[in-house]
C-alpha positions in Angstrom: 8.5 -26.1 -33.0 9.4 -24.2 -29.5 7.2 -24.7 -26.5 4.1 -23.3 -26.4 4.7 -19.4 -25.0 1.7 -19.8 -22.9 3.1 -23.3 -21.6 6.7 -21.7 -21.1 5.6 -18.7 -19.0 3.9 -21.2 -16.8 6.7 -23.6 -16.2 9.5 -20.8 -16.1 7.7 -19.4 -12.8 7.3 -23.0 -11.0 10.5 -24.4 -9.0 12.9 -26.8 -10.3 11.1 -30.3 -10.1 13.1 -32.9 -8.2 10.8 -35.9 -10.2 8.6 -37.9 -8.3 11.1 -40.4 -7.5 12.3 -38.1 -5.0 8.8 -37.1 -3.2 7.0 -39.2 -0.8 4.3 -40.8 -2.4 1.5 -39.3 0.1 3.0 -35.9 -0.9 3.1 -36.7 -4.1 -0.4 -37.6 -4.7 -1.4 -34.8 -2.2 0.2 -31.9 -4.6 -0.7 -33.4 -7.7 -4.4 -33.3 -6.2 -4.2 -29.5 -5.2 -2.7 -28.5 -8.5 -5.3 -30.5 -10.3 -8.5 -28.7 -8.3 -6.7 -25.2 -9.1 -7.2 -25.7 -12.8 -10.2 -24.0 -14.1 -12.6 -25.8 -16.3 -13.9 -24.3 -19.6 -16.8 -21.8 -19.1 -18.6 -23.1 -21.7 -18.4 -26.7 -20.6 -21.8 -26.8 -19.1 -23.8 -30.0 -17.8 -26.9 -30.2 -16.7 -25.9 -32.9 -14.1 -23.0 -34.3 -11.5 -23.7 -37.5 -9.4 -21.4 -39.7 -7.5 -21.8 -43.2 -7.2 -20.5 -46.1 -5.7 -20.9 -49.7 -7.2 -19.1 -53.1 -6.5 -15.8 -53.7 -7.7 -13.3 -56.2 -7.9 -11.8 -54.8 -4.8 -14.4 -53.9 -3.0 -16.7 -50.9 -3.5 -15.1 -48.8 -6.4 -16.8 -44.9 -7.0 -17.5 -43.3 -10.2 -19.1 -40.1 -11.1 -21.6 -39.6 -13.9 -21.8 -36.4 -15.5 -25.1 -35.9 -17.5 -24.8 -33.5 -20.7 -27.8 -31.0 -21.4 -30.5 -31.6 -23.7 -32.5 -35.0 -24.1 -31.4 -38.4 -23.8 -31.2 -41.3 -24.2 -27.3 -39.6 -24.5 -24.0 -42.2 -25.7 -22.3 -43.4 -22.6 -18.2 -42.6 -22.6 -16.4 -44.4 -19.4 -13.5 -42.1 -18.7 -10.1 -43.0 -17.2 -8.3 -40.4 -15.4 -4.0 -40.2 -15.9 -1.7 -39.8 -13.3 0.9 -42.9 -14.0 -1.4 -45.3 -12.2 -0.6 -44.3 -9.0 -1.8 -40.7 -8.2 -5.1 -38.8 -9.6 -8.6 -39.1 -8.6 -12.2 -38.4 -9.7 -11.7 -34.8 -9.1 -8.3 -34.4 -10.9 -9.7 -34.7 -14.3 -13.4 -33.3 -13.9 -12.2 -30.4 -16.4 -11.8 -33.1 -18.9 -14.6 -35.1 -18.0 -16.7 -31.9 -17.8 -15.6 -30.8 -21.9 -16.4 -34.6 -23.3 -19.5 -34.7 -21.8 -20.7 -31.1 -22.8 -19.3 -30.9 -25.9 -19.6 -34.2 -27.3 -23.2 -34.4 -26.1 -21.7 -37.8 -24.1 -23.2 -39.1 -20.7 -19.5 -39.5 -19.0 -18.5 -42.3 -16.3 -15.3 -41.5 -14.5 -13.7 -44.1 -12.6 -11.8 -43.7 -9.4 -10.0 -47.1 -10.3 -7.1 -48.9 -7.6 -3.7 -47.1 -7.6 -0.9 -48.7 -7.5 1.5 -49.6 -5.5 -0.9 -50.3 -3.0 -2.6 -52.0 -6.0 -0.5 -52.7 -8.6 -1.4 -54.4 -12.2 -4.2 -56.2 -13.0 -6.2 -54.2 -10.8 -6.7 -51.0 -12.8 -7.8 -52.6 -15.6 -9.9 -55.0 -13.5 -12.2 -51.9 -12.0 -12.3 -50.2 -14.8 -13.5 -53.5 -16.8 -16.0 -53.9 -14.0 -17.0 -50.2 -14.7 -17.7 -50.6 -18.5 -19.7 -53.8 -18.0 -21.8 -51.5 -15.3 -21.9 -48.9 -17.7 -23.3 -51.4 -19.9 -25.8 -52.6 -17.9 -27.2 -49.3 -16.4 -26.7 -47.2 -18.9 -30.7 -47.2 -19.7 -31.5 -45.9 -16.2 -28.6 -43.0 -16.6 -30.6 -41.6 -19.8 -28.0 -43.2 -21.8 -28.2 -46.0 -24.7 -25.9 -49.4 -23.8 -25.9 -49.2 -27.9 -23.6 -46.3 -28.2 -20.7 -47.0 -25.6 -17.3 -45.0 -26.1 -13.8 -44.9 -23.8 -11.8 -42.5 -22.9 -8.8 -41.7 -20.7 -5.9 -39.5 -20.5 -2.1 -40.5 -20.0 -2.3 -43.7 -18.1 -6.3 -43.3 -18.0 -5.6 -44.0 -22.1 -3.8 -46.6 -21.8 -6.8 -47.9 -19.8 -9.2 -47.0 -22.5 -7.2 -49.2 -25.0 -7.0 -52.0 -22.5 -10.8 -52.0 -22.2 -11.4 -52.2 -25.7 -9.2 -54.5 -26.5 -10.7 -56.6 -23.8 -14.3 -55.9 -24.9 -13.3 -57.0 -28.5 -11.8 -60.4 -27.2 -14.3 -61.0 -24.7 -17.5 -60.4 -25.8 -18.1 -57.2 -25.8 -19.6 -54.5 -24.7 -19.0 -53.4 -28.0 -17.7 -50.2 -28.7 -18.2 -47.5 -30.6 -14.6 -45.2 -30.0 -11.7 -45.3 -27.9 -10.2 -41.5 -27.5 -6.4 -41.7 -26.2 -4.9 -38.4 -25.2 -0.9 -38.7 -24.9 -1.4 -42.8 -23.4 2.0 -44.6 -24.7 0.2 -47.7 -24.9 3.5 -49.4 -23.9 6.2 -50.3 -21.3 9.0 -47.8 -22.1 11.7 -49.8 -23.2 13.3 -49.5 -25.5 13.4 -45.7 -25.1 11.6 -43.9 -27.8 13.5 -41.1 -29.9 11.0 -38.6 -28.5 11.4 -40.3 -24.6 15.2 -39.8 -24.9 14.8 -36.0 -26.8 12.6 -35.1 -23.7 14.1 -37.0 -21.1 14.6 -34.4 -18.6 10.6 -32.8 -19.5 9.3 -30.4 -20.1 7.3 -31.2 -17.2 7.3 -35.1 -16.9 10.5 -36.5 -17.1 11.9 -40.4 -18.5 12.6 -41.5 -15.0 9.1 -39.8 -13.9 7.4 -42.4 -16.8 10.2 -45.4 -15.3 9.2 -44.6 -12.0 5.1 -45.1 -12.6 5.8 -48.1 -14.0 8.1 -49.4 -11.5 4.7 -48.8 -9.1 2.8 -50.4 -11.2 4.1 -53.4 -12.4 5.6 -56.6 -9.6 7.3 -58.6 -12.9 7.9 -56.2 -15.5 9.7 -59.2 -17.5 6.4 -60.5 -18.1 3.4 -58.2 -17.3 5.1 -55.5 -19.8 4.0 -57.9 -22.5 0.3 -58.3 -21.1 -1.8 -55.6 -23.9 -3.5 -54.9 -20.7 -0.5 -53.2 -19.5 0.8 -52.0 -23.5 -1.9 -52.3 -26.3 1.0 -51.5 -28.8 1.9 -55.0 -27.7 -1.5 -57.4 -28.9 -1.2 -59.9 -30.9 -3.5 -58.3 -33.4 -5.5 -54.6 -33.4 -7.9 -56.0 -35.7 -11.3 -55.3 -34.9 -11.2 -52.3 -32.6 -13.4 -49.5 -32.0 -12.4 -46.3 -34.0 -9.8 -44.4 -32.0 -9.2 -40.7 -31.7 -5.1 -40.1 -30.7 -3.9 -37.1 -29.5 -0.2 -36.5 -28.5 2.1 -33.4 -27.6 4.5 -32.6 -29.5 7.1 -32.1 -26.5 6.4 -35.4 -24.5 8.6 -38.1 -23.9 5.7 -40.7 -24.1 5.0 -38.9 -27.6 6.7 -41.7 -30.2 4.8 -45.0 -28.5 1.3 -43.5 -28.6 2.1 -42.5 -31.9 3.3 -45.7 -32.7 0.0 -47.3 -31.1 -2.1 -44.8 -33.6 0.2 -46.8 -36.5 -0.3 -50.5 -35.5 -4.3 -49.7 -35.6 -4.4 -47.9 -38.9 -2.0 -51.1 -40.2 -4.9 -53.5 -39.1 -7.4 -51.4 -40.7 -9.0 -49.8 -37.4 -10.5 -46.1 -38.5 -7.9 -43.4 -36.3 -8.2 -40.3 -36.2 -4.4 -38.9 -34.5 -3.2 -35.4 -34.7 -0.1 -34.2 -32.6 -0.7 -30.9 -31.2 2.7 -28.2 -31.7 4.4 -27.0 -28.5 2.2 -29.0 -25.9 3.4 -31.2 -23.1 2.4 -34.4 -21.4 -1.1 -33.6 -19.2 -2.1 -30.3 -21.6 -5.3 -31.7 -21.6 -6.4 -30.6 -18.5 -5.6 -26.8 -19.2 -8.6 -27.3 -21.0 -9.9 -24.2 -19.3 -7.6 -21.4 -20.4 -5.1 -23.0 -23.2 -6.0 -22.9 -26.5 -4.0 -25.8 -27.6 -6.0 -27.8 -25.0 -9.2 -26.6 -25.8 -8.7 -27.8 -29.3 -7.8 -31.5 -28.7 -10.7 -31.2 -26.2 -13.1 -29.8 -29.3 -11.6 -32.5 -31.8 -12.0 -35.4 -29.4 -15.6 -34.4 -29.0 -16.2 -34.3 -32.4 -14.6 -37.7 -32.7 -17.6 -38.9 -30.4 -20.5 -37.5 -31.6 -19.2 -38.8 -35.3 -19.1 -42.4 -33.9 -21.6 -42.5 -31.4 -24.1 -40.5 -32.5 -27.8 -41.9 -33.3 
């Protein structure tokens, strides 16, 4: 299927992009911030509530923001991972995303404004936003939320997050989960290349070297820490065991074939998935959540993913 018409017009009227290899990393994050705050959220993605917070982290003092749905709690409790390769994106970046799960899935959301890399590179993503789920956890009584129904949720790198924490919650203990929802997050270091990463190598949008690059940031010995499932949850041992998980992918995305892949290896070890690839998007279609119908959807099925799995 073409790209999206909608998705086309947009793209056809921004400048050739150089990939980020080629922008300064300050820049970098500063325009993918700027872009981000420009996107509209839904209309109808209402709250009753938007506190930021800071707690103790692995790091030092590590922020989140708790969005509180309307209505009466005690409200499931989703922690939310925002994309942006691991090294750019913020709690603001993704608040149109965070804003639709928590409204429409009637979820009390936690975003984390986890380290970046390279300043930070792996394990300390997943370390904060491990820290963040067992505060979750622990708190979520005095949020108006129930510790019993916990969810995560995360798009792009932010996914791959989300499938890091719950594979970490089902090997250590818990907290136990209820869904993991994975929007376009490979779940995997990209090599070998993927049929869909070397179809859409040069984009639409994010390119093969853009996905190399991030991970380049991210990881200091790729020979081994590509193997960690922290880093790819394709790569566990076993997926046996894991919370129900909600996949959504783009159908013109080079990251497309892994996550897809990832959705496989948990319906082979009997995990409940629920994975639907959505015709003409791209990689980050998420966030257009606020005027793209195509986004709005995965946005609406995701939600309903929750409230099937973490309601009363």
């Amino acid at each position: 299927m073409p790209l999206d018409p909608q998705i086309d017009a947009m793209l056809s009227s921004m400048p050739p992009w150089p990939g980020v290899r080629h922008i300064p990393l300050a820049m970098l994050r500063q325009s993918v911030r700027d872009s981000s705050i420009a996107i509209p959220p839904a209309q109808d993605a209402v709250v009753a509530g938007v506190e930021d917070r800071t707690i103790a982290g692995p790091g030092g003092d590590l922020a989140l923001r708790i969005y509180t749905p309307q209505g009466e709690g005690p409200f499931p409790v989703t922690l939310y991972m925002h994309g942006g390769g691991f090294v750019v994106g913020d709690l603001d970046t993704q608040d149109m995303i965070a804003r639709a799960l928590c409204a429409w899935g009637e979820t009390l959301v936690i975003s984390v404004d986890y380290r970046l890399a390279p300043e930070h590179p792996f394990p300390a993503a997943p370390d904060d936003c491990w820290a963040a789920l067992q505060w979750a956890a622990a708190h979520a009584g005095e949020l108006g939320g129930d510790p019993a129904r916990l969810a995560v949720a995360g798009d792009s790198a932010g996914a791959n997050l989300a499938c890091a924490l719950a594979l970490r919650s089902r090997d250590e203990g818990g907290p136990a989960l209820r869904a993991q929802i994975n929007f376009y997050g490979s779940c995997n270091y990209p090599w070998p290349k993927s049929p869909s990463a070397e179809e859409f190598a040069d984009g639409p949008l994010l390119t093969s070297d853009d996905v190399d690059w991030f991970w380049e940031q991210y990881l200091t010995d790729p020979a081994t820490q590509q193997d960690d499932p922290l880093a790819s949850p394709l790569r566990a041992a076993s997926h046996e065991g894991l919370a129900p998980a909600f996949v959504a992918t783009a159908e013109c995305d080079p990251s497309r074939d892994d996550a897809e892949a990832f959705a496989a290896k948990l319906e082979h070890a009997g995990v409940t998935v629920a994975r639907k690839r959505y015709p003409g998007m791209i990689h980050g279609f998420a966030s257009w959540v606020g005027f793209l119908p195509g986004a709005r959807e995965a946005l609406q099925d995701a939600a309903r993913f929750l409230k099937q799995h973490t309601g009363k």
